[in-house]
N, C-alpha and C positions, 0 to 999 in steps of 0.2 A: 344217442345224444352226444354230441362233441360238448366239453368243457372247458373251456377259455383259459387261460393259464394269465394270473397277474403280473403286469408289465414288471413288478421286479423279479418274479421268477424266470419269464421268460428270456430277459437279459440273460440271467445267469443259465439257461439253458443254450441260450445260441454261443454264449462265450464257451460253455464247457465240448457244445459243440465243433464250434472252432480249436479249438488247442486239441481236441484227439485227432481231427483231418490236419492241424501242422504237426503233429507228431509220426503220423503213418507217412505223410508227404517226406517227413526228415529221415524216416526210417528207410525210403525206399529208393533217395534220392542218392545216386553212386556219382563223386564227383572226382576222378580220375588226378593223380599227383603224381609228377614221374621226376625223375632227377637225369640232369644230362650232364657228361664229361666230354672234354673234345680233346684227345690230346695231338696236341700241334711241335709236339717235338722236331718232328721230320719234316718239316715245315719246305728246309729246302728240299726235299725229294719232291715233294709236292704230292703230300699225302698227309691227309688226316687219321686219325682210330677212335673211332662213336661209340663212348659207353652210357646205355639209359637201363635206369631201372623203372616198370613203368607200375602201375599200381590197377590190380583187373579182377573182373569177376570171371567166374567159368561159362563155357561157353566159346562163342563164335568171335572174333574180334578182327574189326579191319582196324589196319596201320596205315597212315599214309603220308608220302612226301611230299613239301610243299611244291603247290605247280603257278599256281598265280602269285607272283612278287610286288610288294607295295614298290611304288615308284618305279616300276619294268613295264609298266601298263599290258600286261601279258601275259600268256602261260609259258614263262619262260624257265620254272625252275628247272635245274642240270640234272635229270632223273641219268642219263647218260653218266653219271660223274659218281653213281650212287653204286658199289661193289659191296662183294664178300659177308652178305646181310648172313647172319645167326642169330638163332631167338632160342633162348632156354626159359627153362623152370627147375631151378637150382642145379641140380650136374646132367638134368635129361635133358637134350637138344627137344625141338620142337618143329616139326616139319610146317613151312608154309610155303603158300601156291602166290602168285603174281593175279591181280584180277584180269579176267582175257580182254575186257575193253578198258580197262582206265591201269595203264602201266605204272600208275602214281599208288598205288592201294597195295597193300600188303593182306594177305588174308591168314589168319591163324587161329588154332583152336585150343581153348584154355582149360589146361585139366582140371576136373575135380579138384576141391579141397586148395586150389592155386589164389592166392589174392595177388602177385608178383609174378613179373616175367623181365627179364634181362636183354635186351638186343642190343644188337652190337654191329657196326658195319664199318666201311671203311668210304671216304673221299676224296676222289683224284681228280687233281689237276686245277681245283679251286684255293680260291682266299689268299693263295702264296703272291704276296707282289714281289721279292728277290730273295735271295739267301739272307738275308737282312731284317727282312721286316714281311707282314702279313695284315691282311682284312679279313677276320669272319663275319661270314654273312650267314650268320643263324638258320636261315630257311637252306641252308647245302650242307647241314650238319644235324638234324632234328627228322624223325620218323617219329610220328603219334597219333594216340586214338582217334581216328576220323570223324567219329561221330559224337564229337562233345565241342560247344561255344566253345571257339578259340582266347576268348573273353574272358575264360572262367577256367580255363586249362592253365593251374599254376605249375609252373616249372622251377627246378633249383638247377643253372648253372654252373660250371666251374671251366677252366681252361688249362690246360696245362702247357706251359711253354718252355721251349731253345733254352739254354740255361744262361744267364744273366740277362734275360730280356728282361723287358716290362711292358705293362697295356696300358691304354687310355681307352676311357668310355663313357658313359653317361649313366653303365649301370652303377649299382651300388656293392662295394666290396666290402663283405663279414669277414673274410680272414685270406690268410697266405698260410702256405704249407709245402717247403721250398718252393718249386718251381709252378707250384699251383695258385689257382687265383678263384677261391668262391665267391659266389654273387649273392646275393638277396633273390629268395623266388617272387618270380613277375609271371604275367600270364605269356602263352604262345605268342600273343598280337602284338603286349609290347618289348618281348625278346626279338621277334622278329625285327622289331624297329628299331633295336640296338644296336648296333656292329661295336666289336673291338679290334683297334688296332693295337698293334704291339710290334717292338724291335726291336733289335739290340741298343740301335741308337735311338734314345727318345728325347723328346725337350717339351716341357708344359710350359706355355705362357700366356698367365693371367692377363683378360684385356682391359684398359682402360674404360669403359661402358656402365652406365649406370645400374644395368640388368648384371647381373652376374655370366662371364662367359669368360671362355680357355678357347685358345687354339693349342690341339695336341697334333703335336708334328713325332711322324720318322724320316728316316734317310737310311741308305746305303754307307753313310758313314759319318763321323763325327763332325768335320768339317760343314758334311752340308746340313745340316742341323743348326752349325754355330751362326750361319751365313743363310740362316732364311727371312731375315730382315732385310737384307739387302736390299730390296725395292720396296721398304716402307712400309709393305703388308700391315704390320702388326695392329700401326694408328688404323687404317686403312678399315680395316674387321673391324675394331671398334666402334667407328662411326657409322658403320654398316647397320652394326646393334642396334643404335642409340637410333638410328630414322626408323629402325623397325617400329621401336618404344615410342617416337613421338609418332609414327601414324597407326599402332595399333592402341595404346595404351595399354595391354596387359599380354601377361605371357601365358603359355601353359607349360612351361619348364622351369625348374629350381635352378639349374646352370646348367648353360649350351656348351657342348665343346664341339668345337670346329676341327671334325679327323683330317688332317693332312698330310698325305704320305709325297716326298721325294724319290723318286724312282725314275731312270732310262730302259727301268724295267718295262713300265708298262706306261700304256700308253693316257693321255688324257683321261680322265670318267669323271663323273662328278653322281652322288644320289644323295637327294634328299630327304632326310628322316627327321621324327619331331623334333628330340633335342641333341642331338649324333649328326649334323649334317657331314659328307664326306667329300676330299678334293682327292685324285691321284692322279698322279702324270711328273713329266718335267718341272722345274722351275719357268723353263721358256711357254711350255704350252700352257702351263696356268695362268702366268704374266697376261696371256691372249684372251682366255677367254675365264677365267675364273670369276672375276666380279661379276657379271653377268650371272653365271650359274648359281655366285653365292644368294646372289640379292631374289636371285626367283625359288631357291632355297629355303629360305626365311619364311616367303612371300606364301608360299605353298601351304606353312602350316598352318596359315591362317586365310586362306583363298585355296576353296576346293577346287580344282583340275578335272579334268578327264581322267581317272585311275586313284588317284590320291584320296580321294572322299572315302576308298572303298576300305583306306587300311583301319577306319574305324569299326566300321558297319557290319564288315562283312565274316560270317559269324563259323566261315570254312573255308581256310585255303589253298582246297582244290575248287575253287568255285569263286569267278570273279563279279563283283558286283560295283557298276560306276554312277557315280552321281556327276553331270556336268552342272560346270560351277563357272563363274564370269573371268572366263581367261582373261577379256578385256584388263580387267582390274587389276588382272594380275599382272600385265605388262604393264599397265601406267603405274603401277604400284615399284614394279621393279624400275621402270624410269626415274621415278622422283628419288627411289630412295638411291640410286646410283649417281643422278648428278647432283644431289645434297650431300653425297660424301665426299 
């Protein structure tokens, strides 16, 4: 004979039920924290040195470097650029294999008794834009566990840079320790969607815009730093802002900084990220095409593209996932707000 159980015991039986399956869920759930150093000392050599602590169970463990880049619409990242990988566990090296079809994956095996493992590699040829100044771009300096939401994968930051430099960003900075710069831990997704620039020569300048925004500029050297007003720019960005605000009404950023690097170093580029959008090139080739870039920029963050939807969504990136979204909009969008500036 089954016996009923009364509706207020049964409450308290399905509750106690509940809190022992979120307690075995909590106990079994392993969420991976790793801390990353980049040091950018050699900046001019044009070489990076990647130090990550990462946080692991024992066992089998895939690594892997970014291959799909938010705003590259592609599997573009520079695995070619990626050298001299070491992986320990405290003073014993730790032997790993390459995976033989996805060149992006690192394979390694986690001893006994290991909660930690240290990697270490180096990157050439990227993020230096002259002897002067530099862009990192997070995904050409990060190796991590493959197999965990990138959403949910926090990371702690830090950079170390050229000695009297300084960086601009949109991350947030806990401390200075000479030439280092620690960040606030954010997840993989939205590191990846930071870039910092830094220079010797830097200049912040707050913009006149009802929304809170900076333009952070470098240059090659003091003068062109002092002289990047010269065609007005400054007003210019700001009322860029302000059409964004009167056709979106809201933001999802606490302050934009607008990266702008000076350089005959390199050539034009422009990428855009939620609140880090990026200019490099000339003054002359920006003069041409910048506005344009800046205003579909903007326009992006809030009108999904072809590749751009994906840098929310997509929950691994060695695996790209696109959502098309009304380009249309997003050119009339970049119209309006370019001839109301």
């Amino acid at each position: 004979m089954i016996t009923m159980l009364p509706p207020r015991s049964l409450a308290v039986a399905l509750l106690a039920m509940t809190a022992a399956a979120t307690s075995v869920n909590a106990h079994d759930t392993f969420a991976p924290a790793m801390s990353l150093m980049v040091d950018e000392t050699q900046a001019a050599r044009r070489i990076a040195f990647v130090h990550e602590d990462i946080n692991v169970r024992p066992g089998a463990l895939a690594l892997a470097y970014p291959r799909w880049i938010p705003g590259e619409h592609g599997p573009t990242g520079p695995i070619q650029q990626f050298a001299a990988l070491r992986i320990a566990s405290g003073s014993a090296t730790l032997p790993w294999t390459r995976d033989p079809e996805d060149i992006y994956s690192i394979h390694v095996e986690v001893p006994p008794n290991t909660d930690r493992i240290t990697v270490d590699f180096d990157t050439l040829l990227e993020n230096t834009i002259s002897d002067h100044q530099l862009l990192v771009a997070w995904n050409t300096v990060v190796l991590y566990p493959r197999d965990v939401d990138k959403r949910e994968l926090m990371i702690e930051p830090s950079i170390l840079l050229p000695p009297n430099w300084q960086q601009a960003s949109a991350l947030r900075v806990t401390g200075h320790a000479d030439n280092r710069v620690n960040f606030a831990p954010l997840s993989l997704e939205r590191l990846i969607d930071s870039p910092v620039l830094a220079g010797e020569f830097v200049r912040v300048v707050p913009l006149a815009s009802e929304w809170p925004a900076e333009l952070d500029i470098t240059g090659d050297s003091q003068a062109a730093i002092d002289k990047a007003d010269d065609a007005h720019a400054f007003a210019i960005f700001g009322k860029l802002i302000d059409q964004d605000r009167a056709m979106f009404g809201f933001r999802h950023w606490q302050t934009l900084h607008i990266l702008v690097s000076q350089s005959e170093a390199r050539p034009f580029d422009g990428l855009e990220h939620e609140d880090s959008p990026t200019e490099l090139g000339t003054r002359d080739s920006r003069r041409k095409t910048n506005w344009k870039n800046s205003a579909s920029g903007f326009l992006l963050t809030n009108n999904p593209t072809p590749g751009m939807a994906s840098i929310a969504v997509r929950p691994n990136c060695t695996r790209n996932r696109t959502i098309r979204g009304p380009s249309g909009l997003l050119f009339y969008g970049c119209t309006r707000a370019l001839i109301n500036t």
